[in-house]
N, C-alpha and C positions, 0 to 999 in steps of 0.2 A: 620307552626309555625314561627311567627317572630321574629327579632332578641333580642326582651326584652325576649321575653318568652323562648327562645332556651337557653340566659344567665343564664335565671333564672333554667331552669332544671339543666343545667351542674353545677351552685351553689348547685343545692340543693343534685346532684349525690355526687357530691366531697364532702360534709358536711356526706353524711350519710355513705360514702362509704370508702373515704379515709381522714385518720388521718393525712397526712401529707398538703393535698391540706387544709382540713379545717383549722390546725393550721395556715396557710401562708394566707387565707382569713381574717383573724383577722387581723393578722398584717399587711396587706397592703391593709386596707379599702379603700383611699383614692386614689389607684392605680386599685381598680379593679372599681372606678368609671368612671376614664377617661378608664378604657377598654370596660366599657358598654357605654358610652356616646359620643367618641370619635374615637373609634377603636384602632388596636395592633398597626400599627406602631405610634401612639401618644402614648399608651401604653408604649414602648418603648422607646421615650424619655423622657417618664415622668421619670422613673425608673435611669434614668440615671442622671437623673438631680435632684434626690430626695435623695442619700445619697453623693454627690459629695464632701461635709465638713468633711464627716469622715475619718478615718487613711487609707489608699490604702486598706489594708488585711480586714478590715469589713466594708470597702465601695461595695468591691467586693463580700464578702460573701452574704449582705444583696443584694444587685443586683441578684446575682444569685437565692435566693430563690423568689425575688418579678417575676423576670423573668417567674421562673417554673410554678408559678401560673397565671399567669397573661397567658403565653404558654397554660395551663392546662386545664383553663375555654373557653380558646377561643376553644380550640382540642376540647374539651368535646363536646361545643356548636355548633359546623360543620362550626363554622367562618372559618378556616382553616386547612389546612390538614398538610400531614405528612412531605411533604416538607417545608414548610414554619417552621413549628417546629424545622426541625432538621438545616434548615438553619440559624434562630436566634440564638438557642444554639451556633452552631460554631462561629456563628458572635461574639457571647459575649466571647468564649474561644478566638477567638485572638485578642479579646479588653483587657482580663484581662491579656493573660498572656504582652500585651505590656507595660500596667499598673503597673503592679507588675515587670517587667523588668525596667522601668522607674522609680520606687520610688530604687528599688536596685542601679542603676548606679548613682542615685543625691544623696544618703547616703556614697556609696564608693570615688565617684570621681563628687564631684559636680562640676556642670556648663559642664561636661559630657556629650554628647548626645548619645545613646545608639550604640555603632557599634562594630565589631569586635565579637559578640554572636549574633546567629541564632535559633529560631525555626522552628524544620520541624516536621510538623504534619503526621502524619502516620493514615491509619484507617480511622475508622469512620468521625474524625477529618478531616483529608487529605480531605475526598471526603464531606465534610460539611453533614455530614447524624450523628451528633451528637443525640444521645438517650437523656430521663430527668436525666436519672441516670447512663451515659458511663464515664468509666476513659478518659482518654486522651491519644496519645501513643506516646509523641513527641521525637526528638532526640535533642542533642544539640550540635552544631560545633560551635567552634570560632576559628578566625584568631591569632595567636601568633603576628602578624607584627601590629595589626593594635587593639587591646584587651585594654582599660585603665587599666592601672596596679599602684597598689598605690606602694612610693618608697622601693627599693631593696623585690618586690614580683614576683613570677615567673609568666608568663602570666597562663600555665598551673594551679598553686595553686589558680590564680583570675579565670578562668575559673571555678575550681571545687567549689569555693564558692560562685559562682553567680549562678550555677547549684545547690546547696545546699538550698541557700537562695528562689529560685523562687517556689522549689518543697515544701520546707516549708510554704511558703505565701499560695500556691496554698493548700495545703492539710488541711492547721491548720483551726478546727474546733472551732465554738460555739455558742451562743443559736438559730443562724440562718442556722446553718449548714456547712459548707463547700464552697470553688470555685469548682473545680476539682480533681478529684482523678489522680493523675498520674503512667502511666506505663512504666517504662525506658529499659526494657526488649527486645526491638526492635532494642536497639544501636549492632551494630556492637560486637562479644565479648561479654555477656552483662555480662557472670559470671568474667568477667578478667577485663575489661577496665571501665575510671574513666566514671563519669555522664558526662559531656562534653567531646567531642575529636575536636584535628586540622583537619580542614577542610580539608586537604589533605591526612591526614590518612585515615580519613574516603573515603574519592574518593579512595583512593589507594585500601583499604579494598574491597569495592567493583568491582572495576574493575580486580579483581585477584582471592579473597577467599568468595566473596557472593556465600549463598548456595539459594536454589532455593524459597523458601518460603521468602524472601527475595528482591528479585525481585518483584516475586505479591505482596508483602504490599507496594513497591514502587509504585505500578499503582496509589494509592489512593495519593498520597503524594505533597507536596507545602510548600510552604516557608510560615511560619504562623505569624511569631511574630519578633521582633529582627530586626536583619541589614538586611533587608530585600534583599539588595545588596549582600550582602555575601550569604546570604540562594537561593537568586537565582545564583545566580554562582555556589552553589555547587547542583541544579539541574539542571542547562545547562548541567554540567559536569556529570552526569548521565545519562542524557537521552538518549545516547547509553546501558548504561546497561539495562536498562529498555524497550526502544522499540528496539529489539533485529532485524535488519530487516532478516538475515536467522531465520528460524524456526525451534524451537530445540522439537521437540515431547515427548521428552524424562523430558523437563519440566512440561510438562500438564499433563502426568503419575504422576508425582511426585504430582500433585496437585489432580488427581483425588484419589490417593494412600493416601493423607494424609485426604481427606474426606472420605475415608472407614474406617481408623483408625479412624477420631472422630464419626465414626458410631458406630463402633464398643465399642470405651468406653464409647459411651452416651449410649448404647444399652437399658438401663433403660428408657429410655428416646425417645426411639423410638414410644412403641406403643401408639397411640393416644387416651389422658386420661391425666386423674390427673396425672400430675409429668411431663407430654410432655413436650419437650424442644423445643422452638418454635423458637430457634435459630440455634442450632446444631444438631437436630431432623432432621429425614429424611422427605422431604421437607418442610426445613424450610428456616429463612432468609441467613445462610449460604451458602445453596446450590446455591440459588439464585445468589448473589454473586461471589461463585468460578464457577458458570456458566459463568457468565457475563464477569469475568479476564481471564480464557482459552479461551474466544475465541479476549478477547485482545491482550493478551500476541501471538495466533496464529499471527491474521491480524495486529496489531496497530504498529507493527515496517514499516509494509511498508502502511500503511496507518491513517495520523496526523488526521484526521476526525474521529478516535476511540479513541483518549485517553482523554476521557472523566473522571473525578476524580468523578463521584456521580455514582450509579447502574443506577440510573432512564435514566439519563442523557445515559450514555453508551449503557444500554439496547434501546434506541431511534434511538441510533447514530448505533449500528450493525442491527437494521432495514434496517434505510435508504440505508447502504452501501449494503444492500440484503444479509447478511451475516446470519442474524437469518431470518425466515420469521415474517412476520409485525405480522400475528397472534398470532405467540407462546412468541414473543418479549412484545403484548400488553397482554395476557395471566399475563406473570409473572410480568410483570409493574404492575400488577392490584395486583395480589398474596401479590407481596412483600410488597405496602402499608397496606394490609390488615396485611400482619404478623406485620409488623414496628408498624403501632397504637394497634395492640392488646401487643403487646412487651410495649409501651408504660404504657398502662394501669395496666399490673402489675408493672411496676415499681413507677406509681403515688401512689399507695396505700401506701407505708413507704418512698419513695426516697430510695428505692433499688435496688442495680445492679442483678434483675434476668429474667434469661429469660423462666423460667420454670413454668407451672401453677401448681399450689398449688395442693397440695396432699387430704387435707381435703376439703371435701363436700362445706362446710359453707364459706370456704375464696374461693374456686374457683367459688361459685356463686355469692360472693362480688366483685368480680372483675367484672364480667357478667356486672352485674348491674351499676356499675361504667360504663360499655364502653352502657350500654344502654337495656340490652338485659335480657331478663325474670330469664335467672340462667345460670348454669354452663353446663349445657346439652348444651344450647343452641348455646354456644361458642365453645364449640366442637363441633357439626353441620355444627358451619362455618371455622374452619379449616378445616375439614373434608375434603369438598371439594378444599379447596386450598394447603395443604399440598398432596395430591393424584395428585393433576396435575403437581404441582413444582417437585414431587419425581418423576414422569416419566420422566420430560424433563430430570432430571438430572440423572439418567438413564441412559437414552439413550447416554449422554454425556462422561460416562466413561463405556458406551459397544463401543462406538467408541474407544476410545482411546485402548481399548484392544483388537479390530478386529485385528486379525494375520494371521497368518500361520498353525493355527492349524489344516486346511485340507489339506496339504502342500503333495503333493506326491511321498515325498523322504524324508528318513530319515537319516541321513549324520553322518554316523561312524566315528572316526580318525584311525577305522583300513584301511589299502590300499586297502586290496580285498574286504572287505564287503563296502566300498564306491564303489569301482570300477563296483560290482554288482547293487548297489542299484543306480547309474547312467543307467548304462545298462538300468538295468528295469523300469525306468522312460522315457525311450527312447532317452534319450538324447547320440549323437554320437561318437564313439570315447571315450569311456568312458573310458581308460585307462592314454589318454590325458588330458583330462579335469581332472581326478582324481590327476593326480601329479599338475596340477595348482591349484585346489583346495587346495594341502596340500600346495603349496607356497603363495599362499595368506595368508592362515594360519599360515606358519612360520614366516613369517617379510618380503619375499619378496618386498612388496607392504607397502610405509613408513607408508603413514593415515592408516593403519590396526597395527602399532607395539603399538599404546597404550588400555591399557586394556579396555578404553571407548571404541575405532573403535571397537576392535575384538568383545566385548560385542553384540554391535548394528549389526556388519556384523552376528553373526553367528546366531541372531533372525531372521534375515531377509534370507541367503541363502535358506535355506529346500524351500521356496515359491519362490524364486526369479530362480533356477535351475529350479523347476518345469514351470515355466512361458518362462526357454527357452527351454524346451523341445517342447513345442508347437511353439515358433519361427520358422517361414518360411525359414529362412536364421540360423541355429543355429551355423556354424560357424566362421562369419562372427561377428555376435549380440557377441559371445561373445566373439571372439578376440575385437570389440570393448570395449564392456565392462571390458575388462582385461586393456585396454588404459586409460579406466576413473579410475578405479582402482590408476590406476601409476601416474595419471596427478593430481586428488583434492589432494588438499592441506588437508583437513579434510572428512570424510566420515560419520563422526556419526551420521551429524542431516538428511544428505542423505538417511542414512537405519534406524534411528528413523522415518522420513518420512514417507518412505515405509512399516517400522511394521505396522506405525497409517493407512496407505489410502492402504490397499492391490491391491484397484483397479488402483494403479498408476505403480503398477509392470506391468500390460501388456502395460499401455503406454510407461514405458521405453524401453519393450522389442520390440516394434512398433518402436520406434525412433532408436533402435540401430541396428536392422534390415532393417529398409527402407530409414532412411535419415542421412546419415553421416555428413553435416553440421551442424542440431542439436545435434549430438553427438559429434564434436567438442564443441559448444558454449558450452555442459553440461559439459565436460572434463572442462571447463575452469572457471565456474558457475555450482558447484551442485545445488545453490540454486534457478535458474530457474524450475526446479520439484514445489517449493513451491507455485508458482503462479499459479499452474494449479489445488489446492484443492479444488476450489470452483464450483459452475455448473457455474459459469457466465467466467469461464476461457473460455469456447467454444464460448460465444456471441464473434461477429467479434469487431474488434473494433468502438469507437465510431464518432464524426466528427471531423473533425480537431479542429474546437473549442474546444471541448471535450478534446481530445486530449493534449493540449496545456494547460489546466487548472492542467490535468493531472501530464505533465513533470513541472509545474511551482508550485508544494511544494516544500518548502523549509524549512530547521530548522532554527530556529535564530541562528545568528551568522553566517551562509553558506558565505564562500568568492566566487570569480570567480572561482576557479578548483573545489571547492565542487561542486557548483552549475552544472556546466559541468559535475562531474563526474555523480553526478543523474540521468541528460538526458540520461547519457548513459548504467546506471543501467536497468531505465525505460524500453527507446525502446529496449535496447537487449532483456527484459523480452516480451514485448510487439511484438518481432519479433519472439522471441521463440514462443508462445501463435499460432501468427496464423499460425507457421509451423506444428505445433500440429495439429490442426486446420485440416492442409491441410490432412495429410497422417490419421488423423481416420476420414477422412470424411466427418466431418463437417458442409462442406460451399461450396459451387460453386468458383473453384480456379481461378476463373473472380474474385467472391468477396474477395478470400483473397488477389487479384494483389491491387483490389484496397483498400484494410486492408493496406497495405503494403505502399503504397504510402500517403495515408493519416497523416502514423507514421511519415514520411519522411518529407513530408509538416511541420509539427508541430514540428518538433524538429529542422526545421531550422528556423522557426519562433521563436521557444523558446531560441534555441544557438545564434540567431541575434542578438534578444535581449541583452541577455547576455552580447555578445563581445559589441554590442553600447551601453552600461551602463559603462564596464570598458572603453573604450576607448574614449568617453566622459570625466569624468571621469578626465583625463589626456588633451586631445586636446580640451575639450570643443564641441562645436557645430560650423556649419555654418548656416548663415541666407538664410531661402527659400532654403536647397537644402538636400536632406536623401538618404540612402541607397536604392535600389530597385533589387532583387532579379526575374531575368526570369528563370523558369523551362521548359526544351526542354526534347526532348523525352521520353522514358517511364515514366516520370516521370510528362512532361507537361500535356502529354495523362492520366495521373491517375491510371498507373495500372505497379505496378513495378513487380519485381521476389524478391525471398530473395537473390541473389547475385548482383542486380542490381546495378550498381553505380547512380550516381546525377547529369545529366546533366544542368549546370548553366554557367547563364550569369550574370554578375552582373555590374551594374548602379547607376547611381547618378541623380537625378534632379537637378535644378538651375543651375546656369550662370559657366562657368571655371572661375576662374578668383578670387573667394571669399577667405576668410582665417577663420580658427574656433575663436573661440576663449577663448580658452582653456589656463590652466599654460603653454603650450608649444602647440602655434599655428601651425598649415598645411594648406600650399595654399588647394585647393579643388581639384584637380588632388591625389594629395603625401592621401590628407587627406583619400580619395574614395579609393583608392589600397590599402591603410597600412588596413583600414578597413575592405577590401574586405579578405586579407591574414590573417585576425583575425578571421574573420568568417570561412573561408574555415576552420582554423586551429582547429576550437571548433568541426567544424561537420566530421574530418579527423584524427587529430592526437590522435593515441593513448594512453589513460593514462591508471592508475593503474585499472580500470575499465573498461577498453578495448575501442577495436574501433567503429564506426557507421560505414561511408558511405565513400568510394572513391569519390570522387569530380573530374569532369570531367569539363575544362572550354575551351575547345578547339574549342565548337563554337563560342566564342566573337569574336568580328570584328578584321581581321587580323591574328583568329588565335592565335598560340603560341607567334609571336611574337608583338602582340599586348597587348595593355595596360587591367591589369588584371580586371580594372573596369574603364567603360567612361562614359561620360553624354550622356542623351536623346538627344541631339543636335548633337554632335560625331555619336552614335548611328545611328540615323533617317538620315544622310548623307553619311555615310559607306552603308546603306541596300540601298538606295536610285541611288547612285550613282557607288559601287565597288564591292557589293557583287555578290557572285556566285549565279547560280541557283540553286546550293544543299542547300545553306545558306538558300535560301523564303524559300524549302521545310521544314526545321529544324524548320523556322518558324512560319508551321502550327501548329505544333502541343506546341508551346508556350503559357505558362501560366503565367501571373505575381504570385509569391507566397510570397512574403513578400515586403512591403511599403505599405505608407495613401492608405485610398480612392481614394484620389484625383491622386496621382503618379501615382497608376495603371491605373485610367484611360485615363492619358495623355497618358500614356506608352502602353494600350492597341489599342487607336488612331492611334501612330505610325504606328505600327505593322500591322490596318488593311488596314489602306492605301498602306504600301509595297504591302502586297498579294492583293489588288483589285488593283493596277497599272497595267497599257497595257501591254502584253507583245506575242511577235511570239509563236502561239500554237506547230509551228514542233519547234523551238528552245528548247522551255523546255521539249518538248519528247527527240530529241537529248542529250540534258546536262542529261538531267536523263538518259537517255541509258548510257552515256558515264561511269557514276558514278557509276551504277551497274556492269559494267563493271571492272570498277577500284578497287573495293570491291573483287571482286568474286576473281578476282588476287591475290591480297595483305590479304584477310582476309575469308580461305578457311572455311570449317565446321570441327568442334571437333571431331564430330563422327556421327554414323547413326541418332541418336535423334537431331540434333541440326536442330530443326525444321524453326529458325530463320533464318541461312545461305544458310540452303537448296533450289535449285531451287524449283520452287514455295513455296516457305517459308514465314514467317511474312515479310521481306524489305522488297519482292516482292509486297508484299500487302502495306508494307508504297508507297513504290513508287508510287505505280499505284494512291492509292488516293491523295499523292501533288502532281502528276505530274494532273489529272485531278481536282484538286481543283484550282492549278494556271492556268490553262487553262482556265477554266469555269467561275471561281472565284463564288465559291458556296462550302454550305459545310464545311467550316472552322469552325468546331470544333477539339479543342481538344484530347477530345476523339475519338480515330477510328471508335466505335463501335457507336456514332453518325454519326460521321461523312461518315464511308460508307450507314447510312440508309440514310442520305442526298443525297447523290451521287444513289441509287438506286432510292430513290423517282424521283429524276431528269431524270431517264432514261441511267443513265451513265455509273454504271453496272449493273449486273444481283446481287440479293438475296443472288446466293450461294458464293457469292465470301463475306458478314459477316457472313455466316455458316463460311467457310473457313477460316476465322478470329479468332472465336470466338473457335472452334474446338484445333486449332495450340497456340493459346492464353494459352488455358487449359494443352496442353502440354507442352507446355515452362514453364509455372510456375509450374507445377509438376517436371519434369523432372531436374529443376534448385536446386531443391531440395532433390532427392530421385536418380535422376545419375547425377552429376553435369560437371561429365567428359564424357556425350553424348551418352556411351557408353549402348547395352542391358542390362538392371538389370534383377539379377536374378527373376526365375521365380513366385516365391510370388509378387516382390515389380512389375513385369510386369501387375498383377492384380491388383493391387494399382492404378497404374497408370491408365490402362482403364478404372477403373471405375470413376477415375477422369474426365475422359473425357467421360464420359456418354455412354462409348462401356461394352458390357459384358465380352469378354475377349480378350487376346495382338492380336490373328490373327484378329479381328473384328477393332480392332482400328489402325491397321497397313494398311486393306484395306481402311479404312475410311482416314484415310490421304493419301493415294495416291490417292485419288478420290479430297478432298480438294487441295493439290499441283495440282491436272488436273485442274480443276476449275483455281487455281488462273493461270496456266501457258497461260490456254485457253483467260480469260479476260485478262494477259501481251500482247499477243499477237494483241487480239482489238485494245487495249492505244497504240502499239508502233508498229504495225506489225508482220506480219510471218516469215521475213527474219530476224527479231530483237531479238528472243527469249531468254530468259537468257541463257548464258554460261552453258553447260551440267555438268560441273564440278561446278558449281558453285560459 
């Protein structure tokens, strides 16, 4: 059908079908010519430009009905769909209400321009998904300081009758209908407080006594009308209440709780038939929707890529982030336009706000035929299927939310002995002990459990949370931990609303508090590290440094230099939490989490770089031809850190000594490079209110401690060249540029490879490397039996041997070890076993730095943890396997450096 003929049916559907579309064809002949002839958006300015002479209030009225038809025929006709529809409405609700705000401020206070009143649209509005016949649900703030007020009138009293005056304009009907129906009922109070409030009560309000349905209609929300200045400051000032970055579970109950309740009084309205409610029906548009805001309100505070204000829009956006899967996201995309244009269709029949199909036979097959389709049967057909798939997803959405405890293998008395028993018989130890800590957490012991919320949330959550440590490998240990997070969060609620909602995160805690006491520190200090692990993609490793880096560099508007800092340090803590997780349920190859680990580290000193050379700029300005440059040395050059690792760094300048920035307050290029360097160190080192990153280690810069904390490439390239030690090449094998140009790096990488390809006495650099190991094994003995890194044949022993035969050879010079010993084997240099030997000791250093951090045997569970880390079946199998790896490496020591040379037995 083409496009005269598709006009021509949806004219002739609306004439025979609906009273309201025909009456609005008569009257806007002349408009629906330029929509056949022209198209909608000429349509649209026709319409605009067609009652522009008349009084604001029936210039607007007659607008809006020319609109609905002119919308009407084109919907009818498949010109366009259900977006486009509900996006012109809005568009026209916040033309009129600026409209009607404008004619009210040049009648009170002419020569006025409108400021000091805001509208915020709420709803439908907010998210521009306006229906033909939707109220509007706006709120209204104005500034007292800043409000035109006529002489000796309170701003308050001018506020209440500018709020008076708009909802008037907006609502007063006649023979063309209406602008918008307004609903003030969303304000803040709504039974108590006036139609406008001050801008600050309102923030205040919310940031204190918002109740939770509240929130969610905030998702939808934006500055619509008015001082648009002031409407958007008082949504900056929200957007903490609204993208809530902890996760309160205990909110999305509440919301899946208040769709059971309109389940339950639309119950007439449920079964699918005449009288269905296609709105608040069990799956219908509603559902859709409070599907789409629980899993905003779960993800959108720590993720700005979900607060999308339309469903369409959001439902796309929790695809992409993999949060819904694509399928069941384009599922209900497709659902929801279908319910939205049949929602339509009954309301084009009178210009009536309803969402229910009509009871009688005869109107519910007039409607049918309006939207195209043979009768009333047959529009139940096509619900049918799409209210049945929307009703399962959401479903399943609040059987989640109410997955508990309810096979929970203990039943928890507040009498002593019948607790004391039902511990007992759950197996858990010591049950007479654990029974009096249980009634002290119970009593007020423990501060976050003395408000009625903690105790609420904790005593949902214990019955499962005891049972999960009754099977703990280590159970008194897990839960003297656990007794320590207890004492330490400042709040506990949304920690065990959490765990009510995701039961299967209860055995991850009891894994972390069992096997790795450094993530049970970061949780004591952060409950809300748990929140990041709800998703399946919490176990993918992480992504590239670029990745990464895109990652730490959201920001909200308005963010200064500490916000922006404290983020990064949000981030990676979550981000370092994730792959320790990672490590101890087994996950990923603890090669891959080393270099997980390293990658975070990379990218957040490129992102905190940044950072500080924006503030510090800023202030000093720049120097011409010369930038920061940043070398990363060991674990950290080589790509594969531990989670206790610190950051070894050298830091650099290109261009000439001798330049000045020039900035409000200049620095020669020496002052300028070091103050810079001590800003960076200080972003990626000191800790603030969101804790710490990384120790910063710069003690191999030239000289030393007491050397200049950042020098030029010139400096640089004459210190290595002419004064450096032998330990110093070796250090800078394994150097990586990780922050400056293209270009810097690779002047900088030039350097560096001409030091190590320079001549130099093969027995000299065995000597200086004996000498150094030597010097080590003295001064920097081993922690305990696991400290597989100080141990004679340990990891040095393996950096040694490959710079001491990389500067020998001058081959090999990678980076990475685990390159760079297959270089070295390729060459003949050493034997195979000795990156077995590597890659074996590798696995246990990054386990072990995590799970015994003090070196020391772990109990016999986390010993089985660990072996299988390291690809042994159990702790005797992996204890022979490294003393075969140290044989190996002591055996190839002895090659490189001799028999009589062998490492120090102590080490």
């Amino acid at each position: 059908m083409n496009a005269s003929d598709s006009y021509a049916d949806a004219i002739g559907r609306a004439r025979d079908h609906s009273p309201f579309l025909a009456l609005a064809l008569d009257r806007h002949p002349l408009l629906l010519e330029v929509l056949r002839q022209q198209g909608v958006d000429a349509a649209i300015e026709a319409i605009a430009a067609a009652y522009a002479d008349a009084p604001v209030g029936e210039c607007l009225r007659r607008r809006k009905n020319a609109l609905a038809m002119m919308l009407g025929i084109a919907d009818l006709a498949g010109v366009i769909g259900v977006e486009k529809v509900t996006h012109c409405l809005s568009d026209f609700a916040d033309a009129a209400l600026d409209a009607a705000l404008g004619d009210i401020f040049a009648k009170r206070s002419p020569g006025e321009t409108v400021r000091g009143f805001a509208v915020i649209a709420l709803g439908k509005h907010g998210g521009q998904e306006l229906n033909y016949s939707s109220d509007i649900d706006p709120i209204f703030i104005y500034d007292p300081e800043t409000l035109p007020v006529r002489p000796r009138e309170d701003p308050a009293d001018a506020a209440q009758r500018i709020a008076r005056q708009l909802v008037d304009l907006m609502s007063a009907r006649d023979g063309y209908g209406y602008v918008f129906r307004m609903d003030l009922r969303l304000r803040p109070a709504a039974e108590v407080t006036p139609l406008a409030i001050p801008v600050d009560a309102a923030i205040s309000h919310y940031e204190s006594q918002a109740l939770t349905w509240e929130q969610a209609a905030y998702i939808r929300s934006r500055a619509a009308a008015g001082d648009r200045m002031l409407g958007n400051y008082f949504m900056e000032a929200l957007r903490p209440f609204i993208w809530r970055r902890s996760l309160d579970f205990g909110t999305i109950d509440e919301i899946a709780a208040l769709t059971r309740q309109i389940r339950d009084h639309y119950s007439k309205g449920q079964l699918l038939g005449p009288g269905f409610d296609i709105k608040r029906g069990r799956g219908g548009i509603r559902e859709v929707e409070f599907f789409t805001q629980a899993h905003q309100l779960i993800h959108g505070g720590r993720n700005p890529a979900l607060r999308a204000r339309s469903t369409l829009d959001a439902l796309a956006a929790l695809a992409a982030q993999d949060i819904v899967p694509d399928e069941e996201a384009d599922m209900l995309a497709r659902h929801y336009r279908t319910l939205r244009t049949l929602e339509h269709r009954l309301q084009m029949v009178d210009d009536q706000q309803t969402h229910s199909l009509p009871q009688d036979v005869e109107a519910l097959n007039n409607v049918a035929r309006l939207h195209g389709l043979k009768d009333g049967a047959a529009m139940i057909e096509v619900l049918s299927g799409v209210t049945s798939e929307v009703g399962q997803v959401y479903d399943g959405l609040i059987a989640s939310q109410r997955a508990s405890s309810d096979d929970a293998a203990i039943t928890l008395s507040s009498d002593p002995e019948l607790l004391v028993d039902a511990l007992a018989s759950a197996g858990l130890q010591a049950p007479e002990a654990l029974a009096a800590r249980v009634q002290a957490w119970r009593g007020g012991a423990v501060r976050a459990l003395r408000s009625a919320a903690g105790r609420k949330a904790f005593e949902a959550v214990l019955p499962a949370l005891l049972a999960a440590f009754a099977d703990a490998p280590d159970q008194a240990g897990a839960l003297n931990r656990f007794d320590d997070l207890l004492r330490q969060l400042p709040s506990t609620v949304n920690v065990f609303r959490l765990l009510e909602a995701r039961p299967a995160l209860m055995q991850t805690l009891v894994d972390i508090l069992s096997h790795a006491p450094p993530l049970a520190e970061s949780l004591a200090r952060r409950g809300d590290l748990l929140d990041g692990l709800i998703d399946a993609s919490a176990y993918d490793l992480v992504g590239s440094v670029e990745d990464i880096v895109q990652r730490l560099s959201r920001e909200e508007p308005g963010d200064d230099y500490q916000q922006r800092l404290d983020a990064v340090r949000v981030r990676v803590g979550e981000m370092r939490f994730g792959l320790g997780v990672q490590l101890i349920e087994g996950r990923h190859d603890p090669i891959a989490i080393a270099g997980g680990y390293a990658r975070v580290a990379e990218a957040a000193i490129i992102r905190l770089a940044d950072c500080a050379v924006q503030e510090f700029t800023a202030v000093h300005g720049r120097i011409a031809d010369s930038e920061p440059v940043i070398l990363a040395l060991g674990r950290l050059g080589g790509g594969a850190l531990t989670h206790a690792s610190d950051l070894d760094l050298i830091f650099l300048f290109s261009g000439e000594i001798g330049g000045e920035s020039d900035g409000a307050r200049p620095l020669g290029s020496t002052q300028y490079h070091n103050r810079l360097a001590q800003r960076i160190i200080a972003a990626l080192s000191v800790a603030t209110a969101a804790g710490a990153l990384y120790e910063v280690d710069t003690r191999l810069r030239p000289n030393g401690a007491q050397g200049l904390l950042a020098v030029s490439f010139a400096s640089f390239s004459d210190y290595q060249r002419g004064h450096a030690w032998t330990w110093e090449h070796m250090a800078l094998c394994r150097a990586r540029v990780v922050y400056g140009s293209a270009a810097a790096r690779s002047r900088l990488e030039g350097i560096i490879g001409d030091v190590l390809h320079s001549p130099r006495d093969a027995s000299e650099t065995a000597a200086a490397a004996r000498k150094m190991r030597t010097d080590i094994a003295a001064h920097k003995r081993p922690i305990g039996p696991l400290d597989v890194k100080l141990l004679p044949g340990g990891l040095i022993d393996i950096e040694f041997i490959v710079h001491t035969l990389q500067l020998q050879h001058h081959t090999g010079f990678y980076p990475d070890l685990r390159d760079a010993l297959g270089a070295l084997a390729q060459a003949g240099l050493v034997d195979v076993s000795l990156g077995r030997a590597h890659d074996l000791l590798t696995r246990l250093l990054v386990t072990v730095r995590l799970v015994a951090p003090d070196c020391v045997v772990p109990v016999p569970a986390s010993q089985i943890l660990i072996a299988r880390a390291c690809g042994c079946g159990s702790w005797d199998e992996l204890l022979a396997t490294v003393e075969e790896a140290r044989a190996d490496v002591l055996a190839c020591w002895q090659k490189v450096f001799g028999a009589a040379d062998s490492v120090p037995p102590n080490g």
